[in-house]
TIKOL-729554 format. One record per residue (C-alpha): residue number from 1; x, y, z. Coordinates in nm, 3 decimals. Example, Ala and Ser with C-alpha at 12.3 -4.5 7.8 and 13.67 -1.06 7.14 Angstrom:
2
n:1 east:1.230 north:-0.450 up:0.780
n:2 east:1.367 north:-0.106 up:0.714
***
This chain:
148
n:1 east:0.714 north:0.174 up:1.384
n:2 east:0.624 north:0.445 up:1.165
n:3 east:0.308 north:0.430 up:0.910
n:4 east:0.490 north:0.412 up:0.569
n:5 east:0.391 north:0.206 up:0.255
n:6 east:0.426 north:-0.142 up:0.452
n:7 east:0.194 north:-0.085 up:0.721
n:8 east:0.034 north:0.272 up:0.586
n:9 east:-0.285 north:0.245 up:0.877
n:10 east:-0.052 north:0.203 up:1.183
n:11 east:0.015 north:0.533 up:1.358
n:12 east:0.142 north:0.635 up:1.735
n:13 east:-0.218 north:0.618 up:1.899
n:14 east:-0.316 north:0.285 up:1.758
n:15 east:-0.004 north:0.009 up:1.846
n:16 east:0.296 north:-0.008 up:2.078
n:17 east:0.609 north:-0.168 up:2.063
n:18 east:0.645 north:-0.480 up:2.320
n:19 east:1.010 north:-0.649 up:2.247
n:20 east:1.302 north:-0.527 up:1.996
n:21 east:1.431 north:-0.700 up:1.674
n:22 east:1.442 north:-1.066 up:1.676
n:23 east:1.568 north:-1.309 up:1.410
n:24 east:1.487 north:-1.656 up:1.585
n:25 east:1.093 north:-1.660 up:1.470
n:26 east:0.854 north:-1.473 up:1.279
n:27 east:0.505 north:-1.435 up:1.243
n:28 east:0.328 north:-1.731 up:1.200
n:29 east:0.563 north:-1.853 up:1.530
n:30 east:0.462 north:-1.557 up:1.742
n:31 east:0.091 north:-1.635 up:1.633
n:32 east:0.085 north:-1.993 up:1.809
n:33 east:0.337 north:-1.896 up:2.083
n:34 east:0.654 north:-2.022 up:1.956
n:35 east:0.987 north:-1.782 up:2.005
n:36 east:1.274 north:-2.032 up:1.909
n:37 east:1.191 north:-2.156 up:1.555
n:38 east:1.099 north:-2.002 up:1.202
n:39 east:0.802 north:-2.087 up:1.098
n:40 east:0.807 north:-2.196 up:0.695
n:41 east:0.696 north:-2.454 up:0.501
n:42 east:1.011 north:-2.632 up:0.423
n:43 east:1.195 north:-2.486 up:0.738
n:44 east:0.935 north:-2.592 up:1.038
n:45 east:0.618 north:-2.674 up:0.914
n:46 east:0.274 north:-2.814 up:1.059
n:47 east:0.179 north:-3.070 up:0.869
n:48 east:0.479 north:-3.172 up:0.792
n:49 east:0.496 north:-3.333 up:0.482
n:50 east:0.351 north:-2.983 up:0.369
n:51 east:0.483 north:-2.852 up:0.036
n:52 east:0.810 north:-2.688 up:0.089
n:53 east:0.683 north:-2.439 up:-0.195
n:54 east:0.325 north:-2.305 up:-0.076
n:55 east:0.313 north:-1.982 up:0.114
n:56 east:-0.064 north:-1.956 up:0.011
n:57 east:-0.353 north:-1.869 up:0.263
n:58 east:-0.467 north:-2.206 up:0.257
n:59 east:-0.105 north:-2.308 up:0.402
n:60 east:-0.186 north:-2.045 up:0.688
n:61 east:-0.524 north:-2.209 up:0.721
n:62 east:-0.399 north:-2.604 up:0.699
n:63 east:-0.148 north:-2.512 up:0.982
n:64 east:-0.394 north:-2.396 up:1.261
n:65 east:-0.661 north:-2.565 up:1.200
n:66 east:-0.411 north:-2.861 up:1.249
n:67 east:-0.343 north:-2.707 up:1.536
n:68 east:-0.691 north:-2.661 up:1.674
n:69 east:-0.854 north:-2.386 up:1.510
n:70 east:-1.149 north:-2.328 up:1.301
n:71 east:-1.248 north:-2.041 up:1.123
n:72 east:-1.459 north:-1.799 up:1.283
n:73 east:-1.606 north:-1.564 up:1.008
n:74 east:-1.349 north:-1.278 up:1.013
n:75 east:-1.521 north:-1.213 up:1.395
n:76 east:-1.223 north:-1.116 up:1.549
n:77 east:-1.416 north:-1.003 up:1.896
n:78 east:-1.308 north:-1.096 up:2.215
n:79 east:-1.442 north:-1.460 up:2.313
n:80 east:-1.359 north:-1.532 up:2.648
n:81 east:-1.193 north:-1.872 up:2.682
n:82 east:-1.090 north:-1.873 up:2.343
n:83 east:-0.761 north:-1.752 up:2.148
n:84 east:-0.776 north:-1.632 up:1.796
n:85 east:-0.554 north:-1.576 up:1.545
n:86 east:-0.635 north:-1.302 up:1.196
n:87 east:-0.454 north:-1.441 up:0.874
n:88 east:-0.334 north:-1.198 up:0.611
n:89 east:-0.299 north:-1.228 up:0.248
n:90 east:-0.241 north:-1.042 up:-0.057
n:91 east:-0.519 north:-1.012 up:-0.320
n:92 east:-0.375 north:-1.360 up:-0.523
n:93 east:-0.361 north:-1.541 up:-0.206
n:94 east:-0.042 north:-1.568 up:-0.111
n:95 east:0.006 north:-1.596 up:0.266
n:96 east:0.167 north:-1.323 up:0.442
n:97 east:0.115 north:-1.291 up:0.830
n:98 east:-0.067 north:-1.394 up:1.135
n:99 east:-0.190 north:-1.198 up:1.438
n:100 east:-0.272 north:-1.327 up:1.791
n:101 east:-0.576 north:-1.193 up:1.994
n:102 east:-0.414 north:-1.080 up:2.355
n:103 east:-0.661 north:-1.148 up:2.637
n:104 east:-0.693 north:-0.774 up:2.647
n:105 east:-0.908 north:-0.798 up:2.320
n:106 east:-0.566 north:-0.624 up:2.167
n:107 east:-0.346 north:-0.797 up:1.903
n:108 east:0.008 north:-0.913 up:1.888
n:109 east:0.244 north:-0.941 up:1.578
n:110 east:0.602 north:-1.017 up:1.483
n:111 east:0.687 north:-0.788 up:1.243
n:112 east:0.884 north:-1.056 up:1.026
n:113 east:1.257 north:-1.008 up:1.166
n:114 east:1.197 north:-0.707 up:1.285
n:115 east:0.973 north:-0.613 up:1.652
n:116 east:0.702 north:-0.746 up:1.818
n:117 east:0.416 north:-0.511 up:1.834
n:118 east:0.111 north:-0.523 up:2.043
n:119 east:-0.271 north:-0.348 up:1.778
n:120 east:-0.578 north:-0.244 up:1.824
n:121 east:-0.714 north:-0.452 up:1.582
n:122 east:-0.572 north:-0.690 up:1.318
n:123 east:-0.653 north:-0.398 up:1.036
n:124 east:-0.407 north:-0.150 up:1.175
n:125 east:-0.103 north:-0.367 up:1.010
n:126 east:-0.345 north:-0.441 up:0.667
n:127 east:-0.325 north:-0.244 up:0.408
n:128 east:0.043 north:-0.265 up:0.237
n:129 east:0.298 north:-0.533 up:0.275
n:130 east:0.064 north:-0.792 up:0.396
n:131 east:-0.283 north:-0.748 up:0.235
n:132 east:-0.562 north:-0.806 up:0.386
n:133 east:-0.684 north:-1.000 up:0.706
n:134 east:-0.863 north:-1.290 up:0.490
n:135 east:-0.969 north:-1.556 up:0.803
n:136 east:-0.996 north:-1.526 up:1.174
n:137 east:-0.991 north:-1.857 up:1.358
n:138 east:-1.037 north:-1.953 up:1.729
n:139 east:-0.969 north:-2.232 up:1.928
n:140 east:-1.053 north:-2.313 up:2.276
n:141 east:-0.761 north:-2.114 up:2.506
n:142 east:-0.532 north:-2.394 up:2.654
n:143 east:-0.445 north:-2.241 up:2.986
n:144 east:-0.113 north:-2.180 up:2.990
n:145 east:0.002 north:-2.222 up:2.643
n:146 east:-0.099 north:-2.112 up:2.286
n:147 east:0.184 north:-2.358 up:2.095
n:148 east:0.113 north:-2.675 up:1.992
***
């Protein structure tokens, strides 16, 4: 990928490319470990009985911690025996993207249908199409598996 308006901090030194374009799952997916389902409220949703309509942070934020995780104080250092996951969000609030911690201290990220990318940190993707990271939440690392 190549810094431009959507992701204007990333740049050759600070990400790599890990897998090519990918249509079956996005983001929020990738985040918890999933690679066969889109993850959208009113598509494939945790809760389920979600609102089909809310994309907001707090949707981001409803999903993992139903999922495990609880908010960590944007601290997005490496914990061992812990996995962690940066939400994004525009300035109103509206939910955009999650990042998962690698147990490098690095970051991964589906770039919505486009490649998987493994960061530096969860900032080098802020800054355009996205927003801002807004939360960091951990959970305690389950061995083998970061889905559900």
């Amino acid at each position: 990928m190549k810094a431009g308006a959507e992701f204007p901090r990333l740049t050759p030194d600070n990400h790599r490319e890990t897998s090519p374009r990918d249509k079956a799952y996005n983001c929020i997916a990738w985040a918890v470990g999933e690679m066969k389902q889109w993850w959208e409220p009113g598509l494939y949703w945790v809760p389920q009985d979600w609102p089909t309509d809310d994309r907001s942070l707090g949707a981001l934020e409803s999903l993992f911690s139903t999922l495990g995780y609880v908010d960590c104080n944007l601290d997005d250092g490496l914990e061992p025996g812990f996995a962690k996951v940066a939400l994004y969000a525009t300035s109103a609030f509206e939910g955009t993207h999650a990042a998962r911690q690698l147990p490098s201290g690095k970051w991964t990220s589906k770039l919505g249908k486009l490649i998987d990318i493994e960061h530096d940190t969860p900032e080098v993707i802020a800054g355009g199409e996205y927003g801002e990271v807004m939360q960091v939440m951990k959970r305690a690392d389950a061995p083998a598996d970061l889905g559900p």
